[in-house]
Every structure is written in structure tokens, then in C-alpha cells.
DRENTOR-294237 format. One record per residue (C-alpha): residue in three letters; x negated, y, z negated; residue number from 1. Coordinates in steps of 0.25 Angstrom, whole numbers. Each point is the difference from the previous one (the first is absolute). Last residue first. Example, Ala and Ser with C-alpha at 12.3 -4.5 7.8 and 13.67 -1.06 7.14 Angstrom:
REM DRENTOR-294237
SER  -55  -4  -29  2
ALA  6  -14  -2  1
REM end
This chain:
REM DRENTOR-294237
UNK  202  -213  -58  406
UNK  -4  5  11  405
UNK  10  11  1  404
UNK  -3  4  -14  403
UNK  -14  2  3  402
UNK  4  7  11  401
UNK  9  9  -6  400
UNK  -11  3  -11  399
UNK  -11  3  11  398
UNK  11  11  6  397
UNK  2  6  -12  396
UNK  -14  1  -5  395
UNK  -5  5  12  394
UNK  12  12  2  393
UNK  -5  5  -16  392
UNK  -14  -1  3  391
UNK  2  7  14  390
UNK  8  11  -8  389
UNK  -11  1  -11  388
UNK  -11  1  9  387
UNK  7  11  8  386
UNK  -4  -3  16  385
UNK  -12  3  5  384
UNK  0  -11  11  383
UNK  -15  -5  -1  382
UNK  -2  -1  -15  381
UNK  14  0  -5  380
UNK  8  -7  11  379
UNK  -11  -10  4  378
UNK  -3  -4  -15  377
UNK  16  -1  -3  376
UNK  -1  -10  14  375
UNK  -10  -8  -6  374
UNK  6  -1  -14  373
UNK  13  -6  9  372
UNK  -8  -10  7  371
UNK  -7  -5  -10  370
UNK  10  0  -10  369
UNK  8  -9  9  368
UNK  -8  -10  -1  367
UNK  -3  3  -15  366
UNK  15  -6  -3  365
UNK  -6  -15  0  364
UNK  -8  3  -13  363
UNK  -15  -2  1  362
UNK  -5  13  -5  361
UNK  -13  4  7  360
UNK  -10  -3  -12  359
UNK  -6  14  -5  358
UNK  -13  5  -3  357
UNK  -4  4  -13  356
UNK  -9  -10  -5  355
UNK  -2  -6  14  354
UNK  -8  13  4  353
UNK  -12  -9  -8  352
UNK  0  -12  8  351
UNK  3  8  11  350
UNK  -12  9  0  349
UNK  -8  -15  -5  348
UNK  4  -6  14  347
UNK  -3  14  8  346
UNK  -15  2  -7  345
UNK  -2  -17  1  344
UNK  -13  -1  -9  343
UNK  9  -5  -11  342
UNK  7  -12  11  341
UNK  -12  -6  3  340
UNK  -6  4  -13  339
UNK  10  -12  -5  338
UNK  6  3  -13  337
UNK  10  7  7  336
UNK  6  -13  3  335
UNK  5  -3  -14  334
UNK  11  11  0  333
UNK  8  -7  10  332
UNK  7  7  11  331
UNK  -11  1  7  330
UNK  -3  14  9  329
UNK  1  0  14  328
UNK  -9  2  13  327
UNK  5  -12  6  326
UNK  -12  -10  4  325
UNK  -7  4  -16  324
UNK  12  1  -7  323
UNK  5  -13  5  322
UNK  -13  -7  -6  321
UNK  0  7  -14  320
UNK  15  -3  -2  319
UNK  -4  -17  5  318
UNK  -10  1  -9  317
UNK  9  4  -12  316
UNK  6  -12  0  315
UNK  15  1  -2  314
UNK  2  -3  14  313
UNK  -3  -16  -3  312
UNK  11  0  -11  311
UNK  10  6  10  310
UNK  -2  -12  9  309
UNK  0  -10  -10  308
UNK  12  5  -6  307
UNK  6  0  16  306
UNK  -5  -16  -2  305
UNK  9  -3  -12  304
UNK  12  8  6  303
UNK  -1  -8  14  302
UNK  -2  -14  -9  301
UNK  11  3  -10  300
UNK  11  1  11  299
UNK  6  13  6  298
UNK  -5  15  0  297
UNK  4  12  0  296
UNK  -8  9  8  295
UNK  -14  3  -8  294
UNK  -5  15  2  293
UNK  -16  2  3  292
UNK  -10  11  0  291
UNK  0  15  5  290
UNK  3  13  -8  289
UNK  3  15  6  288
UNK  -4  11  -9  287
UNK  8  16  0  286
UNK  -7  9  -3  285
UNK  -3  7  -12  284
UNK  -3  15  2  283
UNK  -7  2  -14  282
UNK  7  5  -12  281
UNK  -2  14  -7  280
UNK  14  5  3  279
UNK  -2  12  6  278
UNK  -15  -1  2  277
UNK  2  -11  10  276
UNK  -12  -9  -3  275
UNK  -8  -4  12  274
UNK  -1  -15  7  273
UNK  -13  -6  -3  272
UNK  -10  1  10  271
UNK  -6  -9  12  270
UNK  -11  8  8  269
UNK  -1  -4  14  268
UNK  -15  2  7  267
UNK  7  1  15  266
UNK  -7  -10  10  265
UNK  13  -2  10  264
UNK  0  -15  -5  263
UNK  -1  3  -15  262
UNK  13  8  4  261
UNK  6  -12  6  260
UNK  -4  -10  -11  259
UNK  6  11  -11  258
UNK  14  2  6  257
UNK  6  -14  -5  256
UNK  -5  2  -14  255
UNK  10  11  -2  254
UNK  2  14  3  253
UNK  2  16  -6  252
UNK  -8  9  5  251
UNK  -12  9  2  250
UNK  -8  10  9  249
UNK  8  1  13  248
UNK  -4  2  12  247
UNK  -13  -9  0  246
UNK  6  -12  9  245
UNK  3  -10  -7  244
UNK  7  9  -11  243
UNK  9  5  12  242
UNK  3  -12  6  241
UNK  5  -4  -13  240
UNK  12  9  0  239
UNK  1  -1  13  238
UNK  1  -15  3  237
UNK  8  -1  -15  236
UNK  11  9  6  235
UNK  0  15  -8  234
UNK  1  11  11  233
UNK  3  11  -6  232
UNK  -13  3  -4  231
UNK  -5  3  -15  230
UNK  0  12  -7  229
UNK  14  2  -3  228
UNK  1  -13  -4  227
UNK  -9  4  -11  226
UNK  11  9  -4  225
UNK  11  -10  2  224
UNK  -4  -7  -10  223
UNK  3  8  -13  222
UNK  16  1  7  221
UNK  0  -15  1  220
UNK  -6  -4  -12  219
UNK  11  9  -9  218
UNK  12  -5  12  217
UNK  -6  -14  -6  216
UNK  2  4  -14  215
UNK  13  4  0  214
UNK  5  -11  5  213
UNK  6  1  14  212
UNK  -7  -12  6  211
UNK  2  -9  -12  210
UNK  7  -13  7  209
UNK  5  -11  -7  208
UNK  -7  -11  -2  207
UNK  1  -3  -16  206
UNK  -14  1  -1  205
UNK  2  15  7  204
UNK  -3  3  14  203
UNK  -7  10  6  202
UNK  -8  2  -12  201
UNK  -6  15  -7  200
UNK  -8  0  -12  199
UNK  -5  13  8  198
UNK  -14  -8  3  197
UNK  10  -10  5  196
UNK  5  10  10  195
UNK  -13  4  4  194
UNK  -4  -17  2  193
UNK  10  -1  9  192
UNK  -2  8  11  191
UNK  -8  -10  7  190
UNK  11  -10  0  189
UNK  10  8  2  188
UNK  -5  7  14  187
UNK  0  15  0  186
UNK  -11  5  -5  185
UNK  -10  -11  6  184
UNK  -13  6  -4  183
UNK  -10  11  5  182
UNK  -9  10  -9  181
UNK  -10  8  2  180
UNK  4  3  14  179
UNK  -8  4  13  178
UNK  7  4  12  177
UNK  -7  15  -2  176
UNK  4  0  -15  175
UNK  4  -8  -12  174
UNK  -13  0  -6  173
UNK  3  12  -12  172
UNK  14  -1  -2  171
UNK  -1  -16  -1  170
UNK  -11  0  -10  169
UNK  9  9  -9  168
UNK  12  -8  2  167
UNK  -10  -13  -4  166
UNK  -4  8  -14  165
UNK  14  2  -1  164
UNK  2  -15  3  163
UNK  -10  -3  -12  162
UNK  -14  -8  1  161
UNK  -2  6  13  160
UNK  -14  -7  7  159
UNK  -10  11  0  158
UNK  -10  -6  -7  157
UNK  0  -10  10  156
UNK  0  8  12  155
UNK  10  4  8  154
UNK  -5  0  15  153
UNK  -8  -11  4  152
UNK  4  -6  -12  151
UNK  12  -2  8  150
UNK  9  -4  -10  149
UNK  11  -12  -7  148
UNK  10  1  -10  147
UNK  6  -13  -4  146
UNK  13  -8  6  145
UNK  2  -13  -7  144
UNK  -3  -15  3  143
UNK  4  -14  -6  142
UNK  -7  -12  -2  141
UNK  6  -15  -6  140
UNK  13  3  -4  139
UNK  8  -14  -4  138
UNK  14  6  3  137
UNK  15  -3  -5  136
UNK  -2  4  -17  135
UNK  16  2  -5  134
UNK  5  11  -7  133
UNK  7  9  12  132
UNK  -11  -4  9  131
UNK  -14  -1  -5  130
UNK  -11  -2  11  129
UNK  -5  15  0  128
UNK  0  -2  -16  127
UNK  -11  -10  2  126
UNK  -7  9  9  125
UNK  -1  12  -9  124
UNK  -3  -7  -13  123
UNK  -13  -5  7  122
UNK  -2  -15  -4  121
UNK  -11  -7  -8  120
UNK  14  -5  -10  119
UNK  7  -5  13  118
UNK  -3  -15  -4  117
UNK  6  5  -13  116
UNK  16  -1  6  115
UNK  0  -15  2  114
UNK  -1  -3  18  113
UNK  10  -10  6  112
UNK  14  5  -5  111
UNK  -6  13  -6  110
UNK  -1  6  16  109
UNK  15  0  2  108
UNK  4  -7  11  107
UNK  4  8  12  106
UNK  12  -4  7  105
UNK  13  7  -5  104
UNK  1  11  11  103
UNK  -1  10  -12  102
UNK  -15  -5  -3  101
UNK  -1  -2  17  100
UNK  4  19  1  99
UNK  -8  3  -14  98
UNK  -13  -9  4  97
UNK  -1  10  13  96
UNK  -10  11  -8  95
UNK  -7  -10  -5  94
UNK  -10  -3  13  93
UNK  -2  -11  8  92
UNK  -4  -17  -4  91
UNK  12  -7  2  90
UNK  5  -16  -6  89
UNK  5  -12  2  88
UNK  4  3  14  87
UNK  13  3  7  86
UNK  6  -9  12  85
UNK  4  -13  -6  84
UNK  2  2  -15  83
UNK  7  12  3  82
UNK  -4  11  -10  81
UNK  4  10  7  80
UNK  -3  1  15  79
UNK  4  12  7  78
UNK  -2  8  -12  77
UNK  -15  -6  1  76
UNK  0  2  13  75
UNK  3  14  -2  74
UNK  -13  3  -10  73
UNK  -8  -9  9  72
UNK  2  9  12  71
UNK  -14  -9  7  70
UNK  -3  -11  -8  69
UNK  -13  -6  -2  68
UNK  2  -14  -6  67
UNK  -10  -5  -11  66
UNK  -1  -15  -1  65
UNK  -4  -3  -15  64
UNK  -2  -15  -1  63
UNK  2  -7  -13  62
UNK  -6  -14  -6  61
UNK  -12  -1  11  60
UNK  -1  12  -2  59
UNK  0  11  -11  58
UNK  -14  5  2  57
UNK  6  5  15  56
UNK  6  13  -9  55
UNK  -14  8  1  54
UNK  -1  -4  13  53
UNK  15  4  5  52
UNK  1  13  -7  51
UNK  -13  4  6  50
UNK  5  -3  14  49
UNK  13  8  -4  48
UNK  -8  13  -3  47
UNK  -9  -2  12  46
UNK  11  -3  7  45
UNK  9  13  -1  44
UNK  12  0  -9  43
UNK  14  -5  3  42
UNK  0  -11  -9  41
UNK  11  -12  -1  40
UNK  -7  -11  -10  39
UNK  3  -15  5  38
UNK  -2  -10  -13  37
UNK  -1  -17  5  36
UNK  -1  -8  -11  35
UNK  -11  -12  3  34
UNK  3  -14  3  33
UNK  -7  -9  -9  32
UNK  12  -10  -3  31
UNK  11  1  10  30
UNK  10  10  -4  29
UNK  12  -6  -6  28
UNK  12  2  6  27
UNK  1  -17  1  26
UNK  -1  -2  -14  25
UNK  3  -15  -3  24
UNK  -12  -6  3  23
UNK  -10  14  -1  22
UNK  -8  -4  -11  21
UNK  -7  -12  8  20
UNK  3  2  15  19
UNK  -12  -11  2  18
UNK  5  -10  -11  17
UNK  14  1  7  16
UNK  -4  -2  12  15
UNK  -6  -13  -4  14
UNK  11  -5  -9  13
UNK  10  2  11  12
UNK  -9  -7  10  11
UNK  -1  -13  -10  10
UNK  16  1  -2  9
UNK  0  1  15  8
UNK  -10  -13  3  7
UNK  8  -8  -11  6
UNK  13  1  6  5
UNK  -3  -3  13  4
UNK  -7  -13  -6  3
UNK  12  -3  -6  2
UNK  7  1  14  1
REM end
């Protein structure tokens, strides 16, 4: 019996020399393992794949598994912030931060980030990722409509440097199945950036809806005479179709058209957006910004890695490289130092469009905006009906469904 005793007293002093530190903490992790983060994405793989190198420098002490999820914006709602279901954190656009922020699982970006490691940063993506006060989003690119032609047709001394220079272009070419002109009049997105050049919003900062302010109806009725000159049909296939193809001579796209039109061998010109000589301000679109937003977070050791995550993005290499596979512009100022990204004529387009262009508002409400603009479009420039009358019915009906979602 006493040499019973001995042996587990022996036994017990061996095992604890080899748990060292963790005798007495049994939810400790084992020493050495690493801090697993999962990202949810919805992007293609070449912009994942490059995410994925570029944040492998942080193993063996954190690995970054990035999930492509299909419906990411409803999964997330379906998820929250559920410590067994939902992730650590999202990469996708800001215009959905609005909808988790009031959910009440996002985690503000100063909790692992202090405010001068934005300092090389765009002011227009870093207010994109600010929701009522409080910063949700590390933006890392962004893209922006810009005017782009047929130098096959308008030449580059002729590219319009004013929308009355544009209407007067569009008289003379718009003939015989050939217009000078084309764009997606009547979808919100797209038309955006002639209300903004009005000082026109859909949706004020205080998300309610502005669809019958005067100066929206001002934009509208100032539109519609381009619209005139343009098809009727205005879906993205078509609309674009018709610049592919040489029918029309000009207008208004983003980075995603450019590899398709390279493709079809048209010589692209990439232009600045014209001045409205009413007003003297340039259409501003509106700007979509991608990069990362952190779900609240639980224990020291998931936080401290997630601040290594968004430390390792804050590398302008890592802007410069995403660029180059996704046809965006960098958020980070320090990226176009690189002739890569100078000698890009649709990157540095956006780069400069940026100081005018408008983030797409991230407030919860702007999912029925669109849907509601849309149809005001469809009524004034397809239907004829009074501007001011549709304006007025717009405004009604998006303001009791605001109410009705809240």
C-alpha cells in the first residue's frame, strides 16, 4: 500500500510537470495552438485567394479560413452574432453595416484599431463605414461609376465636359439606331449621381426619406431630357450591349464593364463625369466600399488575433494587389504611390471621381428607398406621369414603409 501511494504521488508529480501553467486551468487552450478567425466573403476567388496569401503570414499563431457564402447579407441576419453559428467577422460592402450595427453585433472598429491607423485613408471610404457616429468597417477598395466612350466614335476632344455640352452631343449622334448617349435612367443606382449633382439625397442622415424634396423633383425634371434621348429599355444587358457593340457612343459604367469591352476590341476612353451647368457640380455617383467588419467578439485571444488580422490589411500591398485582380481603386492613399496602380487609367478615374462621389447610405431604411426611387424613376421617365405627383406618391408610400419596418 505505501508503495501504492508513492507511485501516484510520483505520477501526479509527473503529469503535472508536463501540463506545466495549465494545472488548475482546465479551459485553457493547449500551449502552441493557434487562434482560429473565419472571414464570411461573397467575392470571387481571385479576390479571396489573395486575401488568403497575404493574411497566411499570420500563421502558425492565427489561421484565417475565408468561407464563401452564398446570401451572405441574409445569413448574417439569420445568424447574429451566435458564438456557434456566425463568424468573427465579414468582408462585403458598407451599404448593409446599417441593418447588423442596429442588430447589435458588430464591434465598433476603435476597439482593436486606434483612429491614426486610418490617417492614409480616403475620406470617402472611411465615412462609408460610419454609422450613426461610430466607425463598423475597415475599407480596403472601393468602386464608382465614371464616363466611359467609343473612341471609335467620340473622340477625345470631344468627350463632353458639361451635361449641355453632353445634350448637344446627344442631339447630333442620336440617329438611325445610334445614340450618343445610353445609361440606366431609370434605376436608382445609376441615377444617383444627377440628383447628387442637384444637392439632391434619397435619404437624409437622419434616414428619412427625401424623395419629394425640392431638389430631387429639380434633378428629375433636368433628367428627363437626356432620357428622352436614350432607349426605353434601360436593364444593365441592354444598356451595355449597346456600348459593346458600337450603338451607342458613351456611358456611364464601372470597372466590372471594362474586361468585357477590352474583350470585344473597343479602344475605351475613361473620362471624368460632366459638370451640370446649372448647378456647376459634377454627376456624383454613388461609391460602393469593400473590406472587413468585426462581429462582437468574446475572450482576449479572439480580439487580440482579429487586431492582427486588421493590422495585416493595413498594408498597402495587400490594396495594390486586390486592385490589380479586381479592377478597383485602394482605399489607402499609400497605394497610389505604386506605378501599378498610376498607370491604371480606370483605377486613377476612380481615385479622382472619389472626391465627389457618393458613399451609398448604409441606413436600414435604403432598402426600401430602392425600390420606391425605382418605381418614381419608372413613372416619370417611362410612364409620363407629373414629376411632382409621382414625387409626392414616392415619398408617401416609402415613408409608411419605413414606418412599418420599424
Amino acid at each position: 500500500m505505501k508503495r501504492l501511494i508513492l507511485c501516484l504521488a510520483a505520477l501526479g508529480m509527473l503529469t503535472a510537470a508536463l501540463t506545466g501553467c495549465t494545472v488548475g486551468k482546465p479551459d485553457a487552450p493547449a500551449i502552441g495552438s493557434p487562434v482560429v478567425i473565419t472571414i464570411w466573403h461573397d467575392k470571387e476567388s481571385a479576390v479571396a485567394d489573395t486575401l488568403q496569401k497575404a493574411l497566411e503570414r499570420l500563421a502558425p499563431d492565427i489561421i484565417v479560413k475565408l468561407e464563401k457564402k452564398a446570401g451572405l447579407t441574409e445569413a448574417m441576419k439569420m445568424v447574429g452574432n451566435d458564438r456557434n453559428a456566425a463568424p468573427d467577422m465579414y468582408w462585403f460592402a458598407h451599404d448593409k453595416l446599417g441593418v447588423y450595427a442596429q442588430m447589435g453585433i458588430l464591434a465598433p472598429l476603435s476597439d482593436f484599431l486606434a483612429e491614426d491607423a486610418l490617417k492614409n485613408y480616403i475620406p470617402m471610404t472611411l465615412q462609408a463605414g460610419v454609422y450613426k457616429g461610430v466607425r463598423y468597417q475597415l475599407p480596403v477598395y472601393f468602386e464608382t461609376l465614371v464616363f466611359l466612350y467609343n473612341r471609335k466614335y467620340m473622340k477625345d476632344e470631344d468627350v463632353p465636359a458639361t451635361t449641355e455640352a453632353l445634350y448637344d452631343y446627344m442631339i447630333r449622334k442620336t440617329r438611325g439606331g445610334h445614340y450618343g448617349y445610353v445609361e440606366q435612367h431609370s434605376t436608382a443606382y445609376y441615377s444617383a449621381g444627377w440628383l447628387h449633382a442637384f444637392g439632391a439625397e434619397m435619404l437624409s442622415e437622419s434616414g428619412s426619406p427625401q424623395l419629394n424634396d425640392e431638389r430631387v423633383i429639380r434633378a428629375l425634371t433636368y433628367h428627363l431630357q437626356f432620357v428622352k434621348l436614350m432607349p426605353d429599355e434601360t436593364e444593365y444587358a441592354t444598356v451595355n450591349t449597346l456600348f459593346r457593340e458600337g450603338m451607342a457612343h458613351a456611358t456611364m459604367a464601372g470597372p466590372w464593364l471594362i474586361p468585357t469591352l477590352r474583350e470585344a476590341g473597343i479602344d475605351v476612353g475613361i473620362a471624368q463625369m460632366p459638370v451640370v451647368d446649372e448647378t456647376n457640380l459634377p454627376l456624383a455617383p454613388f461609391s460602393g466600399v469593400q473590406g472587413l467588419h468585426v462581429l462582437k467578439v468574446h475572450g482576449q485571444e479572439k480580439k487580440d488575433a482579429i487586431r492582427a488580422v486588421l493590422s495585416a490589411l493595413l498594408d498597402p500591398q495587400i490594396g495594390i494587389d486586390l486592385a490589380m485582380i479586381s479592377g478597383c481603386a485602394p482605399a489607402n492613399q499609400l497605394c497610389y504611390e505604386d506605378e501599378r496602380i498610376t498607370s491604371d487609367a480606370m483605377t486613377m478615374m476612380m481615385r479622382q471621381t472619389a472626391e465627389t462621389s457618393v458613399p451609398m447610405p448604409n441606413f436600414p431604411e435604403m432598402d426600401v428607398i430602392w425600390t420606391v426611387m425605382g418605381n418614381l424613376l419608372t413613372d416619370v421617365n417611362m410612364r409620363g406621369r407629373d414629376i411632382t405627383q409621382a414625387a409626392n406618391s414616392a415619398q408617401r408610400q416609402a415613408e409608411q414603409l419605413i414606418e412599418a419596418m420599424r
